[in-house]
C-alpha positions in Angstrom: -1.2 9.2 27.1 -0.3 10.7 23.9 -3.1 11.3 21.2 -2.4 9.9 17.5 -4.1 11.1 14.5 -3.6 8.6 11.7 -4.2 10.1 7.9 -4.2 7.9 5.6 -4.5 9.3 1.9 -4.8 6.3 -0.9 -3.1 8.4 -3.2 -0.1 8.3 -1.0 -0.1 4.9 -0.6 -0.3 4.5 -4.6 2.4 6.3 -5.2 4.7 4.5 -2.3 4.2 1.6 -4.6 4.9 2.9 -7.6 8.0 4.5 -5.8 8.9 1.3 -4.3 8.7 -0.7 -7.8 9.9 1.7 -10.6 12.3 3.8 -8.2 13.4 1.5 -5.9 13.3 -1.6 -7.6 11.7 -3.6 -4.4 9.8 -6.2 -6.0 12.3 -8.9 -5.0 10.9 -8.0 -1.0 7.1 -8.8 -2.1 6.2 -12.3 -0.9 2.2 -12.2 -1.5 0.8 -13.3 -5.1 -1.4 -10.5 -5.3 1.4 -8.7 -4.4 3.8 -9.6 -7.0 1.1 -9.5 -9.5 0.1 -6.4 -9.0 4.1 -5.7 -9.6 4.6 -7.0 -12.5 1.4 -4.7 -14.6 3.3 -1.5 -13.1 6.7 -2.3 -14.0 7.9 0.8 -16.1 4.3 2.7 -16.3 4.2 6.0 -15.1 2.4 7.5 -12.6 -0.7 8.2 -13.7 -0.7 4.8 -15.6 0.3 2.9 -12.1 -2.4 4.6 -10.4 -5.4 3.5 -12.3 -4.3 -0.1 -11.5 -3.2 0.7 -7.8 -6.1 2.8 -6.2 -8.7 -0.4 -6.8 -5.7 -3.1 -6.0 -5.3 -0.9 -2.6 -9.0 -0.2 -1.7 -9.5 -4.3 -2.1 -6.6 -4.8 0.0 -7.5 -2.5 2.4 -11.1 -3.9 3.3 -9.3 -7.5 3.4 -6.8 -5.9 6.1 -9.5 -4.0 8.1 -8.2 -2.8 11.5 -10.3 -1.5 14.4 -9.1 1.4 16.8 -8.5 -0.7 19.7 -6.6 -3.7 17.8 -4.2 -0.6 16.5 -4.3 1.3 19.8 -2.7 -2.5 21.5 0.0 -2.6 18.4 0.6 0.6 18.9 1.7 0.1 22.7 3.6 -2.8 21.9 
């Protein structure tokens, strides 16, 4: 069985969605409220700006989307 080390770094994650909104221009994919409205106060901030707004938008999100070893280890394997 193959061993998986998962990193996750918030500050990575922030800037995927800046990257996603002011780069990419992606907003028209988000479907969630929260989502969109987190969106819409980073539209044409920079980085620094986004991130203030992002890192406690994500570490909200993040306890709402808890995931356990084993629940990933079964999505994982498909």
């Amino acid at each position: 069985m193959a061993t998986y080390e998962i990193i996750y770094d918030e500050i990575q994650d922030a800037y995927n969605w800046y990257s996603a909104i002011n780069l990419f221009y992606q907003t028209n994919k988000l479907k969630d409220e929260d989502d969109l409205e987190i969106a819409k106060k980073i539209i044409g901030l920079n980085f620094s700006q986004a991130k203030e707004i992002l890192i406690p938008f994500i570490r909200k999100r993040n306890k709402k989307i808890s995931m356990s070893p084993k629940k990933f280890e079964r999505i994982m394997r498909g």
